[in-house]
MDAnalysis code that builds the backbone (N, CA, C; Angstrom):
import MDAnalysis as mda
import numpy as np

u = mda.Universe.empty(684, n_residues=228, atom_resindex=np.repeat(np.arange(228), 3), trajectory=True)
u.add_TopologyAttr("name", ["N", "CA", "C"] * 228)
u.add_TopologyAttr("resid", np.arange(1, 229))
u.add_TopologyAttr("resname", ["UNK", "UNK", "UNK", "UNK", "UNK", "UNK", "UNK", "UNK", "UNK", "UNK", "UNK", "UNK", "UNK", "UNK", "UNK", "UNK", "UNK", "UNK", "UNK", "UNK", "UNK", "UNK", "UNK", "UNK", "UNK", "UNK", "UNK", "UNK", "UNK", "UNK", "UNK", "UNK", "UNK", "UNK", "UNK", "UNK", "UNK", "UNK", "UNK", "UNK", "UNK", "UNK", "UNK", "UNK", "UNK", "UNK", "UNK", "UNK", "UNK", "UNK", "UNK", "UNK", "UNK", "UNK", "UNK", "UNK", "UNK", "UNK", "UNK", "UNK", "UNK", "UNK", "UNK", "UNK", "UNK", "UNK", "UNK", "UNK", "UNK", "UNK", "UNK", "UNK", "UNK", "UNK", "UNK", "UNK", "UNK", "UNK", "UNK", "UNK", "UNK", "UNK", "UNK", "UNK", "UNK", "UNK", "UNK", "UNK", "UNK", "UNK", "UNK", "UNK", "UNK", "UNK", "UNK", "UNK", "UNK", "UNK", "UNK", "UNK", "UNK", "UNK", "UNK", "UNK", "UNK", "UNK", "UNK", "UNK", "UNK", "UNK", "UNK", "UNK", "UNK", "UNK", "UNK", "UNK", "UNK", "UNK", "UNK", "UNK", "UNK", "UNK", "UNK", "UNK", "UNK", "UNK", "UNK", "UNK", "UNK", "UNK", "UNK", "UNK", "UNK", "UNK", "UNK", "UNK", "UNK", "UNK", "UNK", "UNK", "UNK", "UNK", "UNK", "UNK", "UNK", "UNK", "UNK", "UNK", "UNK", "UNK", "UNK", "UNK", "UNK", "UNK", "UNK", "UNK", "UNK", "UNK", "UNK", "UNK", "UNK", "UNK", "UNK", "UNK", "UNK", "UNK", "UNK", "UNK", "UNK", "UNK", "UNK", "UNK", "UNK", "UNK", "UNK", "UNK", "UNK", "UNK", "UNK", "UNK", "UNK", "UNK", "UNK", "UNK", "UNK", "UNK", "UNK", "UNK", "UNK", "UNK", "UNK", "UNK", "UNK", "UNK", "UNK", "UNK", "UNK", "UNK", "UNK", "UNK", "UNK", "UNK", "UNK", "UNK", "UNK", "UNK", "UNK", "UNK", "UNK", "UNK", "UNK", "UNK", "UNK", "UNK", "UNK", "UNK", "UNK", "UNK", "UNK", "UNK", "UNK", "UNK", "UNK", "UNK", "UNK", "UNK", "UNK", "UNK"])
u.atoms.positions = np.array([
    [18.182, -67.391, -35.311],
    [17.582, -67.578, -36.636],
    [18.563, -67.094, -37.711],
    [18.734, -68.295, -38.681],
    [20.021, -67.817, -39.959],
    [18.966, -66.931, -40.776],
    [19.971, -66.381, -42.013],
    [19.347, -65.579, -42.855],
    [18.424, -66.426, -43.690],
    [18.603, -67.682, -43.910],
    [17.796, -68.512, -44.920],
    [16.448, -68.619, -44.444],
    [16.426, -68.785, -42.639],
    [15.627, -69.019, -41.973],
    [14.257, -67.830, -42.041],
    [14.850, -66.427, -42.061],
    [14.629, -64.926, -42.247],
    [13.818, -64.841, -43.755],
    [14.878, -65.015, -44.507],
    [13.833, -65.128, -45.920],
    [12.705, -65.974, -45.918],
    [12.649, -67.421, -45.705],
    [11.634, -67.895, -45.820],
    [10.150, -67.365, -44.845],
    [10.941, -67.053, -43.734],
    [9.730, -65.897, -43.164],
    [8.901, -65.155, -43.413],
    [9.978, -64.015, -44.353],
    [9.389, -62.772, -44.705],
    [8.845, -63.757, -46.248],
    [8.817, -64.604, -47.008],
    [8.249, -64.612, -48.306],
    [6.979, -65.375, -47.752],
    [6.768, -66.363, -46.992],
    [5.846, -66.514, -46.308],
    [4.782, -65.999, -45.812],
    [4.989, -64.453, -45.126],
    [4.409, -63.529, -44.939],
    [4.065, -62.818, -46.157],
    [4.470, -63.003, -47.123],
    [3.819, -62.175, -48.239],
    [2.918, -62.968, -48.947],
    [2.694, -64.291, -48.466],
    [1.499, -64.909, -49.279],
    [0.513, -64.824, -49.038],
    [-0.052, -64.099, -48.019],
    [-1.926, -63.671, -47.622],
    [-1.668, -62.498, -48.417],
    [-0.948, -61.645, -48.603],
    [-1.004, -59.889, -49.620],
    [-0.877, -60.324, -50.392],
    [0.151, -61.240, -51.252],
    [-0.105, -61.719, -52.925],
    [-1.356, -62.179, -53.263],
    [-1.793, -63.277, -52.582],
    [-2.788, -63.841, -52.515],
    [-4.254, -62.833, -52.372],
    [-4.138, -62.015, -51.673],
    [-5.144, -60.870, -51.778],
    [-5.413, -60.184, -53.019],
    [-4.247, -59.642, -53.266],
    [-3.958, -58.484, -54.575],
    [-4.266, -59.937, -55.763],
    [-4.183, -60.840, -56.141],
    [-4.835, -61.785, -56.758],
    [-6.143, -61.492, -56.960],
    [-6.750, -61.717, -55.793],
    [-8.095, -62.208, -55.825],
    [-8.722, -60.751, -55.913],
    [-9.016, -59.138, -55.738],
    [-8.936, -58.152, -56.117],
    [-8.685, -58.262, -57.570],
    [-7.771, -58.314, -58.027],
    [-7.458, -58.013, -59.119],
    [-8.667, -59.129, -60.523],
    [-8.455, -60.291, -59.562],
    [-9.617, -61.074, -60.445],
    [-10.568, -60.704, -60.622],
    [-11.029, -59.775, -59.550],
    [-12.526, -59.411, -59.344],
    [-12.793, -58.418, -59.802],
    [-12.008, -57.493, -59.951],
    [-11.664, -56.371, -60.605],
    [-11.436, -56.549, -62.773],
    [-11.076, -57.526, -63.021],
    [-11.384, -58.112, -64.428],
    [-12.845, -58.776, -64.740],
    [-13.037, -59.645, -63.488],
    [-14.320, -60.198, -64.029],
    [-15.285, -59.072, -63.878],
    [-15.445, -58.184, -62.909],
    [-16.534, -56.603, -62.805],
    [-16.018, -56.141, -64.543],
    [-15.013, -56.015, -64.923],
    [-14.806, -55.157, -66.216],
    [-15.294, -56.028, -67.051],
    [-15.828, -57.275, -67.219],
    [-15.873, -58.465, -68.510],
    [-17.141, -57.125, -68.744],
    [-18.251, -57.668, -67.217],
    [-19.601, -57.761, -67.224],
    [-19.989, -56.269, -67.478],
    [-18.729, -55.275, -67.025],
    [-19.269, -53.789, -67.649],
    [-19.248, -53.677, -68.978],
    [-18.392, -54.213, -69.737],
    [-18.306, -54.297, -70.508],
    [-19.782, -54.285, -71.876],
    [-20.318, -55.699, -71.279],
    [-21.034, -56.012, -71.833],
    [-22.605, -55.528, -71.325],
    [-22.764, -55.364, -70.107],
    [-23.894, -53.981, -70.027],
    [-23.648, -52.471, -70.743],
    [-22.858, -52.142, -71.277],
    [-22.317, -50.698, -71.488],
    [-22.302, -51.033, -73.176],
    [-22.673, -52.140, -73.728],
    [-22.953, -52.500, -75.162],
    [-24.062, -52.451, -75.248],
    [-24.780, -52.857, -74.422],
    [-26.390, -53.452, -74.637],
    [-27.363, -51.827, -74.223],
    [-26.676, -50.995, -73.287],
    [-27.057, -49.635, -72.803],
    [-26.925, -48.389, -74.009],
    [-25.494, -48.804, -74.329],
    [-25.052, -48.217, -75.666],
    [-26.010, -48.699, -77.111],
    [-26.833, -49.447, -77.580],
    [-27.290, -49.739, -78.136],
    [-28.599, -48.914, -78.325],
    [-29.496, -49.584, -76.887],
    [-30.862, -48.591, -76.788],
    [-30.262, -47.899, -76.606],
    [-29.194, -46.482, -76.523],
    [-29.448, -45.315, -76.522],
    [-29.290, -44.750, -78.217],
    [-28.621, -45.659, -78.560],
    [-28.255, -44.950, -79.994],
    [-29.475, -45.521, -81.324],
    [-30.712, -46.681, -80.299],
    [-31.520, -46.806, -81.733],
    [-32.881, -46.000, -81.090],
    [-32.772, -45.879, -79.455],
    [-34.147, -45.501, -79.009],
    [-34.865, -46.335, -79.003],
    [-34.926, -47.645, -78.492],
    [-35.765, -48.567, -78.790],
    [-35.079, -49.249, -77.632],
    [-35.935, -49.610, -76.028],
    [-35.174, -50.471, -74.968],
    [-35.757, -51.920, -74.997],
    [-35.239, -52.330, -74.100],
    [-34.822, -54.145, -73.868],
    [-36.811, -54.132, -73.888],
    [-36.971, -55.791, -73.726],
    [-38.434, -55.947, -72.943],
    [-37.951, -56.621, -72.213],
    [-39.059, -56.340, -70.809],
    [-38.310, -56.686, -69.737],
    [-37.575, -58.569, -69.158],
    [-38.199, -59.366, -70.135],
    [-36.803, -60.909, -69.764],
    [-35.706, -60.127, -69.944],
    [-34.996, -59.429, -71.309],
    [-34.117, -59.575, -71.520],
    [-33.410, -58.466, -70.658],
    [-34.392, -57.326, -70.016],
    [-34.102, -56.409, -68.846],
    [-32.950, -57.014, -67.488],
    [-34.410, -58.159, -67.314],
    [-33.683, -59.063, -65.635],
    [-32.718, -59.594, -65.551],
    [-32.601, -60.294, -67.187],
    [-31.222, -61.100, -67.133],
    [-30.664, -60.264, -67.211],
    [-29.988, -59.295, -68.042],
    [-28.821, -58.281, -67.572],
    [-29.095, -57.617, -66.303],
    [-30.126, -57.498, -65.626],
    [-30.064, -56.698, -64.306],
    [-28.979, -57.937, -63.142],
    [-29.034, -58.684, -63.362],
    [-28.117, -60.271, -62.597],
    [-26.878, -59.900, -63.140],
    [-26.492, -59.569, -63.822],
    [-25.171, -59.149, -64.639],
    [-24.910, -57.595, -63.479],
    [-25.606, -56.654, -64.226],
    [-25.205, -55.485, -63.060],
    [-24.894, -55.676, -61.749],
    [-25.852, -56.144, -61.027],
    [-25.988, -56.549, -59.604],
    [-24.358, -57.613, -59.305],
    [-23.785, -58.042, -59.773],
    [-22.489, -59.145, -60.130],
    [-21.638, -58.184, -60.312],
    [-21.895, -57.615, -61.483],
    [-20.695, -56.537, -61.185],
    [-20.247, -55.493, -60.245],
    [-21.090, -55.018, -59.867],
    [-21.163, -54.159, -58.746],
    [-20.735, -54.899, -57.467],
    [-21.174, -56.541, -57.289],
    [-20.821, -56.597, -55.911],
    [-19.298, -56.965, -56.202],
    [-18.691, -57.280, -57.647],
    [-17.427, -57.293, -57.233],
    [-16.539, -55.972, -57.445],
    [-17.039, -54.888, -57.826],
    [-16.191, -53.666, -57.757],
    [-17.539, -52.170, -57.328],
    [-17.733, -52.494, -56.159],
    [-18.610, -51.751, -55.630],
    [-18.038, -50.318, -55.495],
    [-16.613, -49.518, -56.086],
    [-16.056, -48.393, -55.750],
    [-15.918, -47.966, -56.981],
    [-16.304, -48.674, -58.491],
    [-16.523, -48.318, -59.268],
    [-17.015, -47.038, -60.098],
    [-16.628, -46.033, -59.962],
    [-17.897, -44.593, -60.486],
    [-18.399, -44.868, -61.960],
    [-17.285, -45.493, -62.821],
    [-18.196, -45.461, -64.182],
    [-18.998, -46.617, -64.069],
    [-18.710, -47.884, -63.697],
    [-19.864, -48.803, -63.659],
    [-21.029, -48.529, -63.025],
    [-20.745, -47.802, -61.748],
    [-22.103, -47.280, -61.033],
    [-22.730, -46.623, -61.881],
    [-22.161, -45.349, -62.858],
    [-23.015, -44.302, -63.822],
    [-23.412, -45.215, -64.656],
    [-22.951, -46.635, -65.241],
    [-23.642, -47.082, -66.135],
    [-25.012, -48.051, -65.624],
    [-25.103, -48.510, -64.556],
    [-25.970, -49.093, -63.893],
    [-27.170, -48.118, -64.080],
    [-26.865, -46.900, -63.052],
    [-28.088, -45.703, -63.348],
    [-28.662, -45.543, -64.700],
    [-27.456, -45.379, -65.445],
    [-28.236, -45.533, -67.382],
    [-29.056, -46.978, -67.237],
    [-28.839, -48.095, -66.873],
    [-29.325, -49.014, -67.461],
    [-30.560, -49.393, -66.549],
    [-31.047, -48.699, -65.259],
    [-32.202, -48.596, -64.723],
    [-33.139, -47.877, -65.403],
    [-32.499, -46.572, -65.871],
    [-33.597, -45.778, -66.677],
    [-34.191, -46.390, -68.236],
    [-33.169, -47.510, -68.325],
    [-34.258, -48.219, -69.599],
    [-34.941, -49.027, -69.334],
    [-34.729, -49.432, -67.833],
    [-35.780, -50.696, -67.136],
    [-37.599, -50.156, -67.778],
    [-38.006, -51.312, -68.388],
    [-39.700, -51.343, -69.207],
    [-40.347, -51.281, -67.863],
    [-41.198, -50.483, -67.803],
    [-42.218, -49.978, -66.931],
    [-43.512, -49.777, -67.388],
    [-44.737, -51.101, -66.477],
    [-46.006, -51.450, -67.053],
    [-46.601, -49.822, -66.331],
    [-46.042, -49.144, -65.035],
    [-47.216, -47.895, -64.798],
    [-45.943, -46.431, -64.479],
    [-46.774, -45.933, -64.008],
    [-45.755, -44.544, -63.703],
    [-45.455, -44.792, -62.505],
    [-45.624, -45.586, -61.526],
    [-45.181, -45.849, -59.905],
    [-44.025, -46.912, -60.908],
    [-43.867, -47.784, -61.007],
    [-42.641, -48.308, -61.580],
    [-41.937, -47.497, -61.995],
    [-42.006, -47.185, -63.125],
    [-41.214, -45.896, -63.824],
    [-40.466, -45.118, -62.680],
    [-41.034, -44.351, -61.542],
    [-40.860, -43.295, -60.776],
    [-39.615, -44.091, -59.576],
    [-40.208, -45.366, -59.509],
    [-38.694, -46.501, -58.687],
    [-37.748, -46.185, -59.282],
    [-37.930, -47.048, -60.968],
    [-36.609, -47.583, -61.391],
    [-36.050, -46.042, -61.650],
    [-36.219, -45.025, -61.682],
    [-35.396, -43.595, -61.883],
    [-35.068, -43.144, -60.521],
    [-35.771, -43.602, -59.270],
    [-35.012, -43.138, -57.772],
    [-33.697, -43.965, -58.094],
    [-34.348, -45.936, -58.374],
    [-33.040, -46.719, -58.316],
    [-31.215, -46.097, -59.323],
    [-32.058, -45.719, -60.650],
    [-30.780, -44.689, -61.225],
    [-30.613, -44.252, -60.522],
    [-31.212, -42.543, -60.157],
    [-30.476, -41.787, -59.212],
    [-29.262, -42.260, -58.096],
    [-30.142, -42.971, -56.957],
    [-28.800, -43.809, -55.781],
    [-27.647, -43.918, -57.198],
    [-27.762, -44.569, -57.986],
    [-26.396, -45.055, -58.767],
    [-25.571, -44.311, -58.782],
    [-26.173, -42.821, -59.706],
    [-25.560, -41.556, -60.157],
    [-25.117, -40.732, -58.442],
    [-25.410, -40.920, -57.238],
    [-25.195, -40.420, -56.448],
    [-24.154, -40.881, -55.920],
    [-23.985, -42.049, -56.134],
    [-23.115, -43.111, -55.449],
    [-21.698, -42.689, -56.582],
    [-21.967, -42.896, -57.922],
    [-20.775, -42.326, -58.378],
    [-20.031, -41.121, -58.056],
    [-21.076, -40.075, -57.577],
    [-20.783, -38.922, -57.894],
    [-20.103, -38.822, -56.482],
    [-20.335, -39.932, -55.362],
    [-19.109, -39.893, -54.261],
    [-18.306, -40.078, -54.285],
    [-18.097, -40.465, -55.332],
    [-16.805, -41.504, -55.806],
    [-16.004, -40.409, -56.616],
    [-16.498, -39.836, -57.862],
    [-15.614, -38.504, -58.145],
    [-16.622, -37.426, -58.156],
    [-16.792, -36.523, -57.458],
    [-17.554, -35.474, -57.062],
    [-17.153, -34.081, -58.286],
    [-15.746, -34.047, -58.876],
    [-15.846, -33.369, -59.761],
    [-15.954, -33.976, -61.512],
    [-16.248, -35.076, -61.375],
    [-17.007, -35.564, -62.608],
    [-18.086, -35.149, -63.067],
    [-17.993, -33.946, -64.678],
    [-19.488, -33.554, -64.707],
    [-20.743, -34.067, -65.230],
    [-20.020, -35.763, -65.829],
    [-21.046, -36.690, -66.491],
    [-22.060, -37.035, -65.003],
    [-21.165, -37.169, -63.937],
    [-22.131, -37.819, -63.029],
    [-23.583, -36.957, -62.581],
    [-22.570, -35.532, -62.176],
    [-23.804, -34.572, -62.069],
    [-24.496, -34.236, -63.621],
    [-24.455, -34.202, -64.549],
    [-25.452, -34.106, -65.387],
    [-26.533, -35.192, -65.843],
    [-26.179, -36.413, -65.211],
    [-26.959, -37.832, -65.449],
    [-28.129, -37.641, -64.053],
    [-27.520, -36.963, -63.052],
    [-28.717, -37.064, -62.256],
    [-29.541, -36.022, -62.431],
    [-29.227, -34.931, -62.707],
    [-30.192, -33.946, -63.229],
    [-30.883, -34.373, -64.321],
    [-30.486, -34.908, -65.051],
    [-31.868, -35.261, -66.638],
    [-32.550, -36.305, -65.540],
    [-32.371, -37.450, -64.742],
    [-32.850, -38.360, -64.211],
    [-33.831, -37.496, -63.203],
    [-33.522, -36.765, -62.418],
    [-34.604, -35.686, -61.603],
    [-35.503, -35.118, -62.115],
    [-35.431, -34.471, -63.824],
    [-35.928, -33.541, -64.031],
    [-37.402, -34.846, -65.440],
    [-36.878, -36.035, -65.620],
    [-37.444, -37.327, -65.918],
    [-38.783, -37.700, -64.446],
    [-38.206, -37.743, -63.531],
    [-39.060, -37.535, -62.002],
    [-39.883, -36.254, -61.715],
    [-39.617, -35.246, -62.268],
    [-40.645, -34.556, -61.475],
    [-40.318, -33.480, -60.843],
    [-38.574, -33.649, -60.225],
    [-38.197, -33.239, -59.289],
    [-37.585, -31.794, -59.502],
    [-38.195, -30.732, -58.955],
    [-37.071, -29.634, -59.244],
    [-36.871, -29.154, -57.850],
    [-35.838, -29.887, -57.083],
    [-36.091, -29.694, -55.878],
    [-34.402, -29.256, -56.113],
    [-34.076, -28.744, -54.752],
    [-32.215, -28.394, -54.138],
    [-31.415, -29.353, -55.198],
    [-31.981, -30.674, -54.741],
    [-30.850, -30.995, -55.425],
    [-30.928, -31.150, -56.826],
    [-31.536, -30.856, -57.556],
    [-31.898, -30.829, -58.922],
    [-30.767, -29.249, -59.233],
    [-31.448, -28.594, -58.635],
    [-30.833, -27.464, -58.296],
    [-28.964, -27.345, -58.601],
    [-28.580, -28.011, -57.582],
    [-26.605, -28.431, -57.472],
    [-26.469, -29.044, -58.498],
    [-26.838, -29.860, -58.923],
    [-26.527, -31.156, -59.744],
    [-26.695, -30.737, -61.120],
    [-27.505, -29.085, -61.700],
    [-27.655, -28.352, -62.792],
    [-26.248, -27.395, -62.641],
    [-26.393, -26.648, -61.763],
    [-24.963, -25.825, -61.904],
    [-23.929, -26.505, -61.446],
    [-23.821, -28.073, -60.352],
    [-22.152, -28.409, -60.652],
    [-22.141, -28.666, -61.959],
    [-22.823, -29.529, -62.843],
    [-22.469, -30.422, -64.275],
    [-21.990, -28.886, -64.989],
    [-22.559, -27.936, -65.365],
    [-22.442, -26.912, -65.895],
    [-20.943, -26.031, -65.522],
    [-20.917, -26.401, -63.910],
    [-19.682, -25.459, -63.844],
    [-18.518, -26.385, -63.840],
    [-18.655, -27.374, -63.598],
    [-17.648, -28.641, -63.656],
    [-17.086, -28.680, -65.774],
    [-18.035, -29.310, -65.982],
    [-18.113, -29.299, -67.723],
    [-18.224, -28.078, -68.604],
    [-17.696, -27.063, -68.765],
    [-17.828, -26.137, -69.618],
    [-17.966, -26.249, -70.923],
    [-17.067, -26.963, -71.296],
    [-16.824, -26.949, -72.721],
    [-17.058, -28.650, -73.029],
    [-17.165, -29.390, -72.733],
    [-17.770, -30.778, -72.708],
    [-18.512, -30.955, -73.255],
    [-18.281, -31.446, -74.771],
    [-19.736, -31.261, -75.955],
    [-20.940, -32.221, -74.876],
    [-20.762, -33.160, -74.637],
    [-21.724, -34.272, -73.862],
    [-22.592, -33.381, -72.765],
    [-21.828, -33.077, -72.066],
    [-22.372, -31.765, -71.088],
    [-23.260, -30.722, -71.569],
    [-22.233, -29.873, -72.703],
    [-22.675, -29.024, -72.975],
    [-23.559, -28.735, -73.949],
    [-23.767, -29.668, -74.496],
    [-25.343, -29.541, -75.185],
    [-26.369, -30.488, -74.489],
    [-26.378, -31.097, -73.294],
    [-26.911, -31.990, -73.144],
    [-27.703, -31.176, -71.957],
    [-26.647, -30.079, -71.089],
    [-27.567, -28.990, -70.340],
    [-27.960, -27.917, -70.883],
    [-27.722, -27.817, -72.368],
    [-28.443, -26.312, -72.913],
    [-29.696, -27.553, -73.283],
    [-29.993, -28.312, -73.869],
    [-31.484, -28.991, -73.480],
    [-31.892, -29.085, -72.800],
    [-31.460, -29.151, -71.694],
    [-32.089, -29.416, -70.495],
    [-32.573, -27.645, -69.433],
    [-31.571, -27.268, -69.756],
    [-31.503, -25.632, -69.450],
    [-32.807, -25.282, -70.508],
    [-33.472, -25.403, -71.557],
    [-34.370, -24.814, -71.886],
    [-36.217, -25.854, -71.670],
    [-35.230, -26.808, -71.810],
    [-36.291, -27.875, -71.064],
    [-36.866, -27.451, -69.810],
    [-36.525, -27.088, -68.777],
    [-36.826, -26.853, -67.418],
    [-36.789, -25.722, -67.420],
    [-36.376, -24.094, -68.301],
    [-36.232, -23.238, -68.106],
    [-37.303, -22.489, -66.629],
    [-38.882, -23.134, -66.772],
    [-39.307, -22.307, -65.915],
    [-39.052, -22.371, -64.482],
    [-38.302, -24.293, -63.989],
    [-38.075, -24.675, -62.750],
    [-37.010, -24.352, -62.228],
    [-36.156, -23.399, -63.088],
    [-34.896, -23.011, -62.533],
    [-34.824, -22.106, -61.768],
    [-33.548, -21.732, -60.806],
    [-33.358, -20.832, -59.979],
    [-32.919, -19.790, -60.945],
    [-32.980, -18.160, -60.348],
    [-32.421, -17.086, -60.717],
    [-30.930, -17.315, -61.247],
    [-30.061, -18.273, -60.568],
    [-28.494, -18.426, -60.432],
    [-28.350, -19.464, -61.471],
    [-29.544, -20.372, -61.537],
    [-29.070, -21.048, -62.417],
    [-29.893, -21.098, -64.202],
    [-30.259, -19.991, -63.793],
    [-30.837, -19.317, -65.375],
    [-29.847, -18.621, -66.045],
    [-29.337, -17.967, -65.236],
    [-27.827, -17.174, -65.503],
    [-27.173, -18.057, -66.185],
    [-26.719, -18.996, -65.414],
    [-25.593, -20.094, -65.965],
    [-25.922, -20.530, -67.310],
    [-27.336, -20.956, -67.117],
    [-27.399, -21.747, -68.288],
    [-27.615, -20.770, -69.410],
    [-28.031, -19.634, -68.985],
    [-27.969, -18.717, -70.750],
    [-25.851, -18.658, -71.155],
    [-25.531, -18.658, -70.077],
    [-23.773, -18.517, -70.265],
    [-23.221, -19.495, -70.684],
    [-24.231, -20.637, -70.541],
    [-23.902, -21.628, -70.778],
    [-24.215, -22.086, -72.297],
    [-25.384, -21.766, -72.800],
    [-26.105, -21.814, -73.942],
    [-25.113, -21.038, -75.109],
    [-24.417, -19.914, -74.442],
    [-23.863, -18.739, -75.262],
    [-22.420, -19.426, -75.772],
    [-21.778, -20.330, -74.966],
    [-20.316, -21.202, -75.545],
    [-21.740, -22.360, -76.013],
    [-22.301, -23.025, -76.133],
    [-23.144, -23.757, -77.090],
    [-23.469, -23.157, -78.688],
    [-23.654, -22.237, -78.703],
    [-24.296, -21.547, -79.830],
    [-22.848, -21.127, -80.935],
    [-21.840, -20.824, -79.786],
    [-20.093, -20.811, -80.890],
    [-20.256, -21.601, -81.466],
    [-20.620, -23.069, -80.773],
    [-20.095, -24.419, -81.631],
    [-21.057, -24.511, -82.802],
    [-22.611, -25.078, -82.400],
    [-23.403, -25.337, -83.156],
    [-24.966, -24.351, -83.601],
    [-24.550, -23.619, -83.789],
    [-25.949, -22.645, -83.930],
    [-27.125, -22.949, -84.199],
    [-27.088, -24.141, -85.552],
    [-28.340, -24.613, -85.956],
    [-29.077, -25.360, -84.700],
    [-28.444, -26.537, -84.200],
    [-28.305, -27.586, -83.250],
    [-29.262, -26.801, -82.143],
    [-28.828, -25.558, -81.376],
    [-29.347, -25.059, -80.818],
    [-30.293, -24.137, -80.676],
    [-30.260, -23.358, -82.073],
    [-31.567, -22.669, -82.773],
    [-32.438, -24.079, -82.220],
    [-32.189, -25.176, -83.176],
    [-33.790, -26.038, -83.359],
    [-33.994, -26.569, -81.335],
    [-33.204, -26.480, -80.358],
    [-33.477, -26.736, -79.093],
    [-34.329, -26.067, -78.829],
    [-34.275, -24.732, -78.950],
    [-34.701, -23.334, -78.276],
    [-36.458, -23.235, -78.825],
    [-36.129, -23.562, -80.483],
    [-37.315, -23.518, -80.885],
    [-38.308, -24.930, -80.586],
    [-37.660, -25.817, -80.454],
    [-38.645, -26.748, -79.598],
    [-39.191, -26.962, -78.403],
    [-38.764, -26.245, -77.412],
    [-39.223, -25.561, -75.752],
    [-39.624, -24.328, -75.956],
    [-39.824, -23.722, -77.306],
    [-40.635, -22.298, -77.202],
    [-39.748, -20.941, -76.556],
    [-38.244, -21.358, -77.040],
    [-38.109, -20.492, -76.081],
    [-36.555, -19.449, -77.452],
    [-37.280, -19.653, -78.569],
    [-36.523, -18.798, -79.307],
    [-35.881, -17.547, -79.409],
    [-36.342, -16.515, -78.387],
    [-36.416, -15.207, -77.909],
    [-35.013, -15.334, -77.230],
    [-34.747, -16.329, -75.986],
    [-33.378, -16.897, -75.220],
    [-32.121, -16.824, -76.345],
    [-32.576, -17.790, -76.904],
    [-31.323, -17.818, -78.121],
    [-31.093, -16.778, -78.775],
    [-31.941, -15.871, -79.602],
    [-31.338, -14.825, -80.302],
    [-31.212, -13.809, -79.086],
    [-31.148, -14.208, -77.391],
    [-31.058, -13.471, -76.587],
    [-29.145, -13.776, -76.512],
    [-29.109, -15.252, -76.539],
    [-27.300, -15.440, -76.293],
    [-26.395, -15.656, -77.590],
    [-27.230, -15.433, -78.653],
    [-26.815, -15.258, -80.220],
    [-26.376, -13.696, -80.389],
    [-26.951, -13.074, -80.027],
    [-26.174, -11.525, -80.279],
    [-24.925, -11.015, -80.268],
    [-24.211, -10.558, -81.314],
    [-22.687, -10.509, -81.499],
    [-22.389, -12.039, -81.945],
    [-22.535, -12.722, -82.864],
    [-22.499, -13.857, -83.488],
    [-23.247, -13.978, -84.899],
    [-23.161, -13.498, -86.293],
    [-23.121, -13.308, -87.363],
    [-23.838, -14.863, -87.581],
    [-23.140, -15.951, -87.591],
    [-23.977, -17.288, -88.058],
    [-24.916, -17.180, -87.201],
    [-24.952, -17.118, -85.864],
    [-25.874, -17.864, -84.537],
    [-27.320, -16.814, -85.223],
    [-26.987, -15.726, -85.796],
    [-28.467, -14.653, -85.790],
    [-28.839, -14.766, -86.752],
    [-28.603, -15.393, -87.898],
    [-29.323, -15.951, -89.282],
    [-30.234, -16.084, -88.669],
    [-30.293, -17.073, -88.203],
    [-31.765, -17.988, -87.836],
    [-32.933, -17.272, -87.262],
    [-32.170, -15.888, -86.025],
    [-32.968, -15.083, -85.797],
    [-33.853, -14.067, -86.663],
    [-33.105, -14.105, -87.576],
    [-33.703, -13.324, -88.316],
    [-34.564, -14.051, -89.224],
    [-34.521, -15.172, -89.388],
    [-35.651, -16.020, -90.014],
    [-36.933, -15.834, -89.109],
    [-36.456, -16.030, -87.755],
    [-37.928, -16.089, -87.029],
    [-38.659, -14.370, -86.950],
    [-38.013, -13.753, -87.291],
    [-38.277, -12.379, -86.948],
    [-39.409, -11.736, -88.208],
    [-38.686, -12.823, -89.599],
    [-39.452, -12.245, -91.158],
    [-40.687, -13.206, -90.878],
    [-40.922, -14.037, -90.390],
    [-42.123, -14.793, -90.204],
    [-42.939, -14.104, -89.582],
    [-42.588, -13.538, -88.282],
    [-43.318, -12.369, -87.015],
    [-43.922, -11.825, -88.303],
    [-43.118, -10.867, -88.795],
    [-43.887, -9.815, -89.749],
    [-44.505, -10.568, -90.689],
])
């Protein structure tokens, strides 16, 4: 066999792997068109508070389901799927209580995918604690997001709500956290988190992780001249 003979061999042989990495790669653009455009429509109801009714639910649920089967290793499309189950319109609370297991799998499935991502673990904890659930894994999925995300405004005000939201279903370990957690919250935004604390009743916490903080204890001391 000449060398001409040799090349045409070996380029030959590279046309099932070109040809692969093609068709991947296509599939891998067309999954991004369609995230795209679920992650507009998700982004929308979250920022007016107001979700789909359910036609316009199904037809984008055919869109998700498409995207996913062509980039099924996806973690942010998976986390956005889970968002876009939890706006699925629900006629009873047994619906409702599905389409938030169906999030969850999503958020779980991402979170195999990057395990130290703390959006993933904090999406399934609000989604658990939406269910009912203050079980183990409600449990992990409060202190990874927390110990993963420290300083992560998204995170970190999103589990000091949730940290006073659930305050009574929490563990010993993870009451801790979240007052430590609440306490780099309260540097940033004091008011923000004054009005959290005072909407779960739990104002006493805050001027508990406000102490040694001059702005954060204004407020305490507002609630204190009212007492009297």
């Amino acid at each position: 066999m000449n060398k001409s003979q040799i090349k045409k061999l070996v380029l030959y042989s590279l046309i099932p792997v070109l040809v692969y990495f093609s068709y991947v790669a296509a599939c891998r653009g067309l999954a991004d068109v369609y995230h795209y455009k679920i992650k507009n429509y998700v982004s929308k109801w979250q920022k007016t508070g107001k979700g789909p009714d359910l036609e316009l639910w199904n037809e984008i649920a055919g869109t998700v389901d498409s995207a996913i089967s062509l980039s099924p290793n996806d973690s942010d499309l998976l986390l956005t799927a889970g968002w876009f189950y939890e706006w699925k319109p629900a006629e009873s609370s047994s619906e409702q209580q599905k389409a938030l297991e169906t999030a969850m799998g999503y958020y779980r499935r991402s979170i195999s995918l990057r395990p130290v991502w703390p959006l993933g673990w904090s999406e399934l904890v609000h989604a658990k604690y939406k269910a009912g659930q203050f079980d183990a894994e409600f449990q992990d999925a409060f202190k990874n997001g927390i110990e993963l995300g420290p300083w992560e405004p998204e995170i970190l005000f999103g589990l000091s709500e949730l940290g006073y939201a659930a305050y009574p279903h929490l563990t010993k370990e993870n009451r801790l956290l979240f007052l430590e957690s609440s306490r780099r919250a309260v540097q940033q935004k004091p008011k923000q988190l004054f009005e959290m604390a005072e909407r779960y009743g739990y104002t006493s916490l805050y001027c508990y992780v406000a102490r040694g903080n001059e702005r954060a204890m204004r407020y305490c001391e507002k609630v204190i001249s009212c007492k009297l």
